[in-house]
N, C-alpha and C positions, 0 to 999 in steps of 0.2 A: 601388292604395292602398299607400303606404310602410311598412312595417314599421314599429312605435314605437322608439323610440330607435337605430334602424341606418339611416344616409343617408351621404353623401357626406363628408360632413365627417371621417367614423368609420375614412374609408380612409387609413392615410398612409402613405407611403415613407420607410423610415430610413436613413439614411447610415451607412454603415461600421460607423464605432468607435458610433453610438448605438445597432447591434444586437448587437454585441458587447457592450457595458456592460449593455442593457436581459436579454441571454440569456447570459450565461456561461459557464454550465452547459454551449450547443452545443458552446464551442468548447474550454474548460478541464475538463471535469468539475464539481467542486465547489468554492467557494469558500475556505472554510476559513481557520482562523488560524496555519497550521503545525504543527502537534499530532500533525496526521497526515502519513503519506506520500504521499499522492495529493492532499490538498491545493494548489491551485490558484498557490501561490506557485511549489513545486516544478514545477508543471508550465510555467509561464512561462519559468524556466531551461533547461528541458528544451529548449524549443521554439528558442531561442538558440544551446542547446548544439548540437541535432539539425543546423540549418545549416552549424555551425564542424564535426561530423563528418563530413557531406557531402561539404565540401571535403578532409579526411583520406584521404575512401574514395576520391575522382576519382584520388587521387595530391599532392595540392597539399596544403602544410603540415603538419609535423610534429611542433608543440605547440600545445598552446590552454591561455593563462593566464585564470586563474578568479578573485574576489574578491570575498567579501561583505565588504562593512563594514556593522554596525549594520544599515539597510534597502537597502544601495545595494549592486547588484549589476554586476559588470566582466566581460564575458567576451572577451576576444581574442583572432581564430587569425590565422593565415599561410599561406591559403589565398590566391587569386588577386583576393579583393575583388570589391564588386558593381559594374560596368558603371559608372560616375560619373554620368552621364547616368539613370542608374535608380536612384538612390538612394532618394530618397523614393518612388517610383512600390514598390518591392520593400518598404516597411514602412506605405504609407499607401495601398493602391489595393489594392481586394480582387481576387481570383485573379489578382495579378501575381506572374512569377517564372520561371525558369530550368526549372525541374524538369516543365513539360511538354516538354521538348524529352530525349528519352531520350539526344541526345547530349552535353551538355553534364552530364546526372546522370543517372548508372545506377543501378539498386536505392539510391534515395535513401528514405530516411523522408520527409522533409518534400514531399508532394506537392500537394498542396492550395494554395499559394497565402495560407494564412490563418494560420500560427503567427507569425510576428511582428509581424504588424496585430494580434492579437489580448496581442499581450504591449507593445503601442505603445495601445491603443485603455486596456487593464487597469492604465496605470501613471501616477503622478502626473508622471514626471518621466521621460524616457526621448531618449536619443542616439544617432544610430548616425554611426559616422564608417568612414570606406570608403576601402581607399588601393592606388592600381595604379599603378604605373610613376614613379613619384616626385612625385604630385599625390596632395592628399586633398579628400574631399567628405565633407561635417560639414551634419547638420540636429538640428534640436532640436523635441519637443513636450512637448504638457503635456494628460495626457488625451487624447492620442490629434491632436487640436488642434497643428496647423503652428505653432511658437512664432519659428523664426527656421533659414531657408534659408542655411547659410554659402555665400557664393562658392568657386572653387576655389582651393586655397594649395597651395603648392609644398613638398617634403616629402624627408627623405632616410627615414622611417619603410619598415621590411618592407613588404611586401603582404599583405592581408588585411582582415577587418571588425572593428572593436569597436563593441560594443553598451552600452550604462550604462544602465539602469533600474529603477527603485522603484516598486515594486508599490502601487496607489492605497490607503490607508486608508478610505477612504469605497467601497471595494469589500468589502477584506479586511478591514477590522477593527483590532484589535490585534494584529499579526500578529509573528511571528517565525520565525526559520530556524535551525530543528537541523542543527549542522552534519555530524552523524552520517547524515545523510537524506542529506545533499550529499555530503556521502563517498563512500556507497552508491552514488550515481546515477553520479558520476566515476569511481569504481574500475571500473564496470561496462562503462564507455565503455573503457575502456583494455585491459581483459581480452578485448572484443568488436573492438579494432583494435589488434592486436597489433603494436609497434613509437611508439606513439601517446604522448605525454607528455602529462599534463597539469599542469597547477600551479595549486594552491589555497591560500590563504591560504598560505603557506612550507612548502605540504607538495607532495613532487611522488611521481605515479603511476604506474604501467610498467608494462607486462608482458611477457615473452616468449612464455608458450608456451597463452594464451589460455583455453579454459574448464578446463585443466586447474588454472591457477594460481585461478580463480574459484571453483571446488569447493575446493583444498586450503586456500584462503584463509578461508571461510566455512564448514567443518567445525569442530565444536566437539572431534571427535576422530578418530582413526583408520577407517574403514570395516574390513568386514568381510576386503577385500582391496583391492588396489591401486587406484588408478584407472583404468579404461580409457577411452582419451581417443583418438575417432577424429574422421579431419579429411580432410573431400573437396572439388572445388568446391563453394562457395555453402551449404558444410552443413558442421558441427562440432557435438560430440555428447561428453558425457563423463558418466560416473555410477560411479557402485558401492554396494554394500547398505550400512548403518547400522544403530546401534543401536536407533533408536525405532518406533514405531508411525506406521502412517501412509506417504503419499508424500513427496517432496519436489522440486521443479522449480520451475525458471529458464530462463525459455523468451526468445526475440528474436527480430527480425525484424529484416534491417537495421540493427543493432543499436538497435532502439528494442526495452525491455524489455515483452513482452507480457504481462503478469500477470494480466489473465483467461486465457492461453492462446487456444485457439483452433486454427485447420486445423494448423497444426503438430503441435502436442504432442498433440493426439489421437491423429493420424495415429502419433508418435512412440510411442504408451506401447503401440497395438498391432501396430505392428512388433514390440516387445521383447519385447512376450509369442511373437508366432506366430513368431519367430527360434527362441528358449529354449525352446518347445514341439518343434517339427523339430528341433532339436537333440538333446535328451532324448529323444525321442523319445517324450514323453508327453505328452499333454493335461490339463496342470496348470491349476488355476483363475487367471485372472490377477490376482487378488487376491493370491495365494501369490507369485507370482511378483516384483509390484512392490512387496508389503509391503518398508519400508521404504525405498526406493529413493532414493537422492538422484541427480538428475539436473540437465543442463544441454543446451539445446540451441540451436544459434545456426542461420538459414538466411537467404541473401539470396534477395528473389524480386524480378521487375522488377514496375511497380508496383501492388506489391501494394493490396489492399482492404482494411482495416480497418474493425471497426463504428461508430467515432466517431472526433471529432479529436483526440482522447485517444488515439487509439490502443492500447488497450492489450489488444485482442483481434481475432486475426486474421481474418478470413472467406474470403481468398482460398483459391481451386482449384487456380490454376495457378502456373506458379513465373513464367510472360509468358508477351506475347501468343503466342510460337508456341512456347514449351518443354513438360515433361512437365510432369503433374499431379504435386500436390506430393507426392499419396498414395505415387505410384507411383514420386517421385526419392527419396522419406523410404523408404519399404519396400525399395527395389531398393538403397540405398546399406546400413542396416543388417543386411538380410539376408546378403549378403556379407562385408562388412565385420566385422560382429559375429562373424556365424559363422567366418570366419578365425578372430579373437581368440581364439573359446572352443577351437579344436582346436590352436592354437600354444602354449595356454595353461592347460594341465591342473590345476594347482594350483587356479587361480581357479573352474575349470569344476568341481571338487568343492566348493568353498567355496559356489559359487550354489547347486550342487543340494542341498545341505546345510541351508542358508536358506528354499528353497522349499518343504521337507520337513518342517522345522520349522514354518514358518508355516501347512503344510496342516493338521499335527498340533493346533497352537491351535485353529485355525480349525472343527476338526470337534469339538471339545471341546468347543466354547460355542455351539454351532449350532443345538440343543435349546432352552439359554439364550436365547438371540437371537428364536428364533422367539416364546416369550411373552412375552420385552420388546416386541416388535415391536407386539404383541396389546395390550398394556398401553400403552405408549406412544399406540396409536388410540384406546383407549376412553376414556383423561384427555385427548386434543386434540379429541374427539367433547365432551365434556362439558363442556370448555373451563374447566378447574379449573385449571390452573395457569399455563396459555398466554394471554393476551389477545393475540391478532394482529393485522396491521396488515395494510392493502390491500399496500403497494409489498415487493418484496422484492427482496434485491440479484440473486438467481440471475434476473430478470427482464427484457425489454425496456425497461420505463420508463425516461426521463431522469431521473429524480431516483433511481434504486436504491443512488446513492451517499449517499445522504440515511437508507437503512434500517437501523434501530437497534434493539436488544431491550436493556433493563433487566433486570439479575437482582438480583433485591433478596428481601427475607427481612422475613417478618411480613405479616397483613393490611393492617395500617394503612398502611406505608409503600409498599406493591405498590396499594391501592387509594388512595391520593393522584397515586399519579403513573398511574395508573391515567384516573383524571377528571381530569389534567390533561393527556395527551399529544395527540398530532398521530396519530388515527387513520390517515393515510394512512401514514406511514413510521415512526411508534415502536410498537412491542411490550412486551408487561410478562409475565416469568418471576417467578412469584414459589415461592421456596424455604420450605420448612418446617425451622427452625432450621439448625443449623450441617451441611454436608456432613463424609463421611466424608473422613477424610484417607488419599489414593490411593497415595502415596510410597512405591514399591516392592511395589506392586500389580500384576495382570496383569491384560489388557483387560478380560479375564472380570467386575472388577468392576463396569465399566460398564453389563452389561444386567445383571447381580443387586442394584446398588444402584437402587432407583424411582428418586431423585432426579436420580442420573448418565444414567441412561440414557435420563429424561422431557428431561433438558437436551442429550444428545445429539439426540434426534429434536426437540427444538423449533429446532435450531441448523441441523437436516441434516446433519450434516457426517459420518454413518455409514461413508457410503463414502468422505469426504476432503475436504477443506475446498472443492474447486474448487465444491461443493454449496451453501454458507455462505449461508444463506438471509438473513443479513443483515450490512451491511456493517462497522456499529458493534457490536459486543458489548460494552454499560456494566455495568460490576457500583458498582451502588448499595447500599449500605452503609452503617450508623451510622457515625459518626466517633468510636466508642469502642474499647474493646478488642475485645469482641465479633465488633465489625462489621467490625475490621483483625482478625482470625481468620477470621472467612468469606473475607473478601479470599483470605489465604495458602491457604485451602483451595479455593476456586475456582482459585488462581491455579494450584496443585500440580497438579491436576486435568486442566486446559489443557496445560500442559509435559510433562506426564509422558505425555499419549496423544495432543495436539494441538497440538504445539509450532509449527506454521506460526502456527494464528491468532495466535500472538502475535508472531515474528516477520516475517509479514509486518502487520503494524500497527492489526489488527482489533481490540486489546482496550482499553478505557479503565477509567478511575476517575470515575464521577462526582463531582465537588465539589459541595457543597453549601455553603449560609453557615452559618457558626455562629450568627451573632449577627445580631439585627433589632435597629435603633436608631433610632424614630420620633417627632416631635413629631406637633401637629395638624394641620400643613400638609405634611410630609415623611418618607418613609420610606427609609432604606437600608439591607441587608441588606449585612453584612461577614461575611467567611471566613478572617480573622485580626483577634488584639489589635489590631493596629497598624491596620486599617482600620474596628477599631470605635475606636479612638483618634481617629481624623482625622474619623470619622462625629458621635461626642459634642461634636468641635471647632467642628465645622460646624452642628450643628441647633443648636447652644447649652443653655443651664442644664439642668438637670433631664430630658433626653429620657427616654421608656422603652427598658428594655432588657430583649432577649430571649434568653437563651441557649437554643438548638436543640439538646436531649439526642441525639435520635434526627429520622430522614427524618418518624415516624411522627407527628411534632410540628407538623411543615408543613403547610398547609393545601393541600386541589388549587387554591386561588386562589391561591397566595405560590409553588405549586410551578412551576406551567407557565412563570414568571421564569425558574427555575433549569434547565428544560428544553428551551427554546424557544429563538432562535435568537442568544440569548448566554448558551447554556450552558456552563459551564466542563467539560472534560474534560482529564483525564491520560492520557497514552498510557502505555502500558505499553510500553514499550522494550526491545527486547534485542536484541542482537549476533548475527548467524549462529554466529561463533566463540565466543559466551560458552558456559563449562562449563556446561550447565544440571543434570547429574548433579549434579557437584559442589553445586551451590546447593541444590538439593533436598535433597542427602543432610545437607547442614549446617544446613539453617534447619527442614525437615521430617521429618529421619531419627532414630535412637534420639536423645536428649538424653544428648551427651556435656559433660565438663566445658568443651570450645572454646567448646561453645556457652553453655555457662551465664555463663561468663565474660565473652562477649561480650557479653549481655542486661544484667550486672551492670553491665559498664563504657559503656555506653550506653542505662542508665535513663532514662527520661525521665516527669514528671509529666503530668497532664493539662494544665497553664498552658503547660507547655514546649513540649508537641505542639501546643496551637494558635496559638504563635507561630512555632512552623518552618513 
């Protein structure tokens, strides 16, 4: 007997670009509108980019020019070009491509076969034109879809590929590109292939001397001493201590930027402890040791294993098929290495044990502290008063874990609306009791003495450091009045001052909310400025009603799930490696001096004004 509704019909085989479009997610991560960094427009470049550095790494070509305009994206190197004869077969035939063959790509990123079908299959509009020896081979598609095969044309153009493509709207949305993201992603490539040009919109990129230049570049200030920057085959490594709390790393692979981490930087963070331990000659906690620690680490392996096509965490053992394990080239290079450093270099070797004495000293200070925050924190996530969890978490296996978000929002009303209106599988709901302490020159210590800090540390995990970040979105939901842009600054202080990665690496948002519902009897639209409740009263015609949204607490869980669901609006909260973040805190959150007063006075704004900017 047949099963009810499962037969024959129910089986079918999909072509290419129709499981790339139908699944994304495999091959991009998350979709996204640009907002974020990992966002799927970003990673379609990448995948462009990673080919054009391939060819950098063989030896072949020595710039790659870059250019977005509006949606359309240019990337051109001068590498050796694809084979003419394989043109379309290397962007439109899955696991086609060079890079199984170790001799024509050694320690390449792009292994797989599938980053540029999947940035061919993801784009409305996409070309690759290929030029070797004074002939080029030009094809064009549209969705992934053969639009027109050019014959071959005779050419005095370099050698190398260009690619042109525009990421599909009916994938990504309303999408946009920070150019600040792309900045980021190109300076990284250049600082990772030292000698390497790149050129972006009329800005061109360099570097000499590699992760050294990438730390002193992305320091907001001085470390505690120099940088030590060591450099062996297939490995480069650069850190030194910092002012803040916390860790900090910038880990690669071939220079594809690993950002989960992964066998590398594990391996990495305890070499440095059992280096600095033999050294000393004492069994310091490693907490002490890599409190604040800014680091970098670059290693080629041959080909490597990642956990997805995202790449962004590494799983490999070995560095290839028949070299050492990576534990054992990562441990046996720093142990030497480092250790050299520290007896050549006495000053810095007081300056670390000095840091790491210090940090023990905190550490044993609050560790009483710690332990009934600890106690407390399990009894409010037992009783599930302040935490509503969600099944997916980013620290997890699941494909969607880039989908995992917590809501920090403040009040019953507005925590229980979106509360009954979210996505039990990947949104969470933190909700605060009124305005947080303001932390601005505070020491960790008040993180477990304040409930509130320390119930939002343990709902965040991020205890021992953000690589724990149990979720990928952190939205601080908020009135849109003074109040609720006062929580904002106070959440935001809060984050910077003990957790400044979540925000520079791209975890934190602003939820938007609409102000205004402007509905007849057949029509409703919900606007989030004047101007779009302007064009809204234009459109439903005479007399609509209108709602002004005081508070989240206003929204209904039926008007909310709109606003949370999969055309939510969020603001990223942006910041610079190199932005002063001391600086900001001490001016916008430190004693109230007259700068500041002045500057509040000369930049007042009403409540009509703030909801037209």
């Amino acid at each position: 007997m047949t099963a009810a509704g499962y037969s024959e019909e129910h089986i079918r085989t999909l072509e290419w670009r129709e499981h790339i479009r139908l699944r994304p997610g495999m091959y991009i991560g998350k979709l996204g509108d640009g907002s974020s960094q990992d966002d799927g427009i970003y990673v379609l470049l990448k995948e462009v980019m990673d080919n054009a550095i391939d060819e950098f790494m063989m030896g072949f070509g020595k710039k790659i020019d870059v250019s977005i305009t509006g949606r359309e994206v240019r990337v051109r190197d001068y590498g050796r070009g694809i084979p003419l004869g394989k043109v379309t077969d290397a962007v439109a035939r899955m696991n086609t491509g060079a890079k199984y063959d170790s001799k024509a790509f050694k320690k390449s990123v792009g292994l797989n076969g599938v980053g540029a079908k999947a940035v061919n299959a993801l784009s409305s509009r996409f070309i690759i034109r290929s030029v070797r020896d004074g002939e080029v081979k030009m094809t064009e598609f549209e969705h992934g879809i053969l639009l027109k095969d050019h014959p071959l044309e005779k050419t005095d153009e370099e050698n190398g590929v260009e690619v042109i493509f525009q990421p599909d709207e009916n994938m990504f949305g309303n999408y946009f590109y920070i150019s600040e993201y792309v900045e980021t992603m190109l300076k990284n490539y250049t600082y990772l292939n030292t000698g390497l040009v790149i050129n972006f919109n009329g800005n061109k990129y360099f570097s000499r001397n590699g992760l050294l230049d990438m730390l002193t570049d992305n320091m907001s200030r001085e470390g505690l001493y120099p940088l030590i920057h060591l450099k062996g085959d297939d490995i480069e490594i650069a850190f030194t201590h910092g002012h803040q709390y916390g860790e900090e790393y910038l880990s690669f692979v071939n220079g594809q930027n690993t950002t989960q981490g992964g066998t590398h930087l594990t391996v990495f963070r305890e070499a440095v402890v059992k280096t600095i331990r033999e050294f000393y000659k004492k069994d310091y906690d490693p907490s002490d040791i890599r409190s604040s620690i800014i680091a970098a680490i670059s290693i080629k392996v041959e080909e490597p294993v990642f956990e997805s096509q995202t790449k962004t965490k590494l799983g490999s053992k070995d560095m290839g098929p028949k070299g050492p394990s990576i534990r054992n080239f990562i441990n046996e290079f720093v142990k030497k290495r480092l250790d050299d450093y520290l007896h050549k270099n006495p000053e810095t070797s007081r300056i670390i044990l000095k840091k790491i004495q210090d940090s023990e000293k905190e550490r044993k200070a609050i560790s009483s502290i710690q332990k009934l925050a600890r106690e407390r924190a399990k009894k409010v996530s037992l009783h599930n008063k302040k935490l509503r969890d969600c099944r997916i978490h980013f620290n997890s296996a699941d494909p969607r874990k880039l989908e995992s978000t917590i809501f920090i929002t403040e009040g019953d009303s507005a925590s229980g609306s979106i509360t009954k209106s979210r996505d039990v599988e990947t949104q969470a709901v933190f909700s605060l009791r009124g305005k947080p302490l303001n932390s601005f020159g505070l020491t960790k210590k008040i993180v477990y003495e304040n409930e509130e800090f320390n119930l939002l540390q343990a709902a965040l995990n991020i205890e021992d450091g953000i690589e724990n970040l149990r979720y990928n979105n952190v939205v601080i939901a908020t009135d849109a009045d003074v109040d609720g842009m006062h929580i904002r600054l106070l959440l935001l202080t809060f984050f910077l001052q003990f957790f400044p990665d979540l925000v520079r690496k791209g975890h934190v948002y602003i939820l938007q909310t609409p102000l205004f519902r402007v509905r007849n009897k057949k029509e409703t639209k919900y606007c989030y400025t004047s101007a779009e409740r302007s064009r809204a009263i234009e459109t439903l015609g005479p007399n609509p009603e209108i709602t002004r949204f005081k508070g989240l607490g206003e929204i209904s869980p039926d008007e909310f799930r709109y606003f949370i669901g999969k055309d939510m609006r969020l603001e990223p909260v942006r910041m610079k490696r190199n932005d002063a973040v001391n600086g900001y805190l001490e001016f916008y959150m430190g004693k109230n001096t007259p700068e500041r007063q002045d500057f509040i006075i000369e930049n007042l704004k009403f409540e009509e004004d703030l909801v037209e900017a």
